[in-house]
Phi, psi and omega in degrees: 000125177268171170234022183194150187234039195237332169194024165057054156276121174297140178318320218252351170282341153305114185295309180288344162289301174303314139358287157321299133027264156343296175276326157317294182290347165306292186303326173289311232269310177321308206065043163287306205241106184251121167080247160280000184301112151119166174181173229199153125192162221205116172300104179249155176286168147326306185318295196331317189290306200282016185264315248233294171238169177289083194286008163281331196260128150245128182267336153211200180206152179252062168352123162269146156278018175199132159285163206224044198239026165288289149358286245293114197102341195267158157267141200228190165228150184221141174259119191291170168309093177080011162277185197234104226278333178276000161276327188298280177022298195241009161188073177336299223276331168266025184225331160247152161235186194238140189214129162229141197306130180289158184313352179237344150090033224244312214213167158244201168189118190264120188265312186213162183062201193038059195271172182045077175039025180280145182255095185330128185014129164298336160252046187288327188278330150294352178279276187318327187281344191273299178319304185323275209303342150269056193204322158269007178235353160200117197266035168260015188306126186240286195271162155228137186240099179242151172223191135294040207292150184311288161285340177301311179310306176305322189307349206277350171289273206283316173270162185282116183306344176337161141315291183302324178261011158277320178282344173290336201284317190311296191327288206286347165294342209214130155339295173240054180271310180301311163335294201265339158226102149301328179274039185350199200246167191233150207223148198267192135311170158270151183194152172296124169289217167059026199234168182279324185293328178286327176317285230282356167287302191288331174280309167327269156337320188301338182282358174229019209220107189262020165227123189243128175267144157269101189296131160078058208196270192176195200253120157274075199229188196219170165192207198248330170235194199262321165288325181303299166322310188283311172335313182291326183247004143293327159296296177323295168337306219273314164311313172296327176288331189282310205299317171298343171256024185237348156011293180236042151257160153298135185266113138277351177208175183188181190252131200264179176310325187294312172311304188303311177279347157333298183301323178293322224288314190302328171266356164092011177266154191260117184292173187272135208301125172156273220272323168250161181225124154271122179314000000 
């Protein structure tokens, strides 16, 4: 399979094409993403794109039900609509494409891939609404990542949905969870996904929060790569997973608020305003 016809470059030899690839099946690997669960998307330069394909050929355009014209002009890599993330791997070109927002921030227009009319993520509109608002508070900002991590969910079951006390509940699992979200993570309503109204929740939190919980649902979460985003919501996770088995226990010792800014004071990160209380 080539993905250009400009040099017969194989897809999985394209660095950000593998790169998806990779991660996607890793994360299907997790048992984050079951069936169709979860979807990416990842801010490319231009340059990067024009080395590989032809950014002249629009093999279609897609009509957005939201403009986009903040966007307008970017590149993006995408996981389509009803695909199986355990699927890119072994036939990219029919499970991602390559997209660019159009000049009026109207449409996309699809350069490669998303073949036989697939249509890019079914949560595009919380993605593109996610980019916006992190772009304005880091403009290295690149991914939006949603999956389905496991524990992170059950917790949503069980704990108090408050913000603040779901991130001290993070903090206190793991040594270096306050280290890796200082801005700790911040949480919606339950809301019908794929909607614009969910976007603009999740884009809201987003001007301060690079973690968004979806209760009973799954994660949101972004970075400047793809190991920082996966990375971020693999601590999470991974804090989630200790507070489920240790839950419905007796606690005898935990990590106190002093510790916790000890600990911030020592990696040089500031926690998010609130949430400790200093002796």
């Amino acid at each position: 399979m080539t993905i250009n016809t400009k040099n017969n470059v194989a897809a999985m030899d394209v660095p950000f094409v593998r790169e998806m690839a990779d991660i996607t099946y890793h994360m299907w690997n997790l048992g984050w993403d079951e069936r169709n669960g979860g979807n990416i998307s990842y801010i490319l330069d231009e340059s990067e794109v024009c080395k590989y394909m032809d950014t002249q050929n629009v093999i279609r355009t897609i009509p957005l039900s939201f403009p986009v014209n903040e966007l307008a002009g970017m590149y993006f890599i995408v996981t389509g609509s009803g695909k199986y993330f355990k699927n890119v791997i072994s036939d990219p070109e029919s499970n991602i494409g390559v997209i660019r927002v159009s000049t009026s921030g109207e449409s996309v227009e699809v350069l490669w891939g998303l073949s036989n009319n697939a249509v890019p993520t079914s949560e595009l509109a919380s993605h593109f609404m996610s980019h916006i608002e992190r772009l304005k508070v880091d403009k290295d900002h690149r991914i939006v990542m949603h999956t389905h991590s496991t524990n992170t969910l059950a917790m949503t079951f069980i704990h108090d949905l408050d913000e603040r006390l779901f991130t001290r509940t993070l903090w206190e699992m793991c040594t270096e969870c306050i280290v890796v979200f200082p801005d700790g993570v911040s949480v919606i309503p339950w809301m019908v996904p794929g909607s614009s109204e969910i976007g603009r929740e999740t884009a809201k939190k987003m001007k301060s929060h690079r973690v968004v919980i979806w209760p009973q649902h799954g994660i949101f979460g972004t970075g400047t790569t793809m190991d920082e985003a996966f990375g971020l919501i693999e601590t999470v996770e991974k804090a989630a997973q200790i507070y489920m088995l240790v839950a419905h226990h007796e606690i005898k010792q935990r990590i106190t608020d002093q510790q916790l800014i000890e600990l911030a004071k020592a990696f040089g990160v500031t926690p998010v305003a609130g949430i400790l209380r200093e002796k």
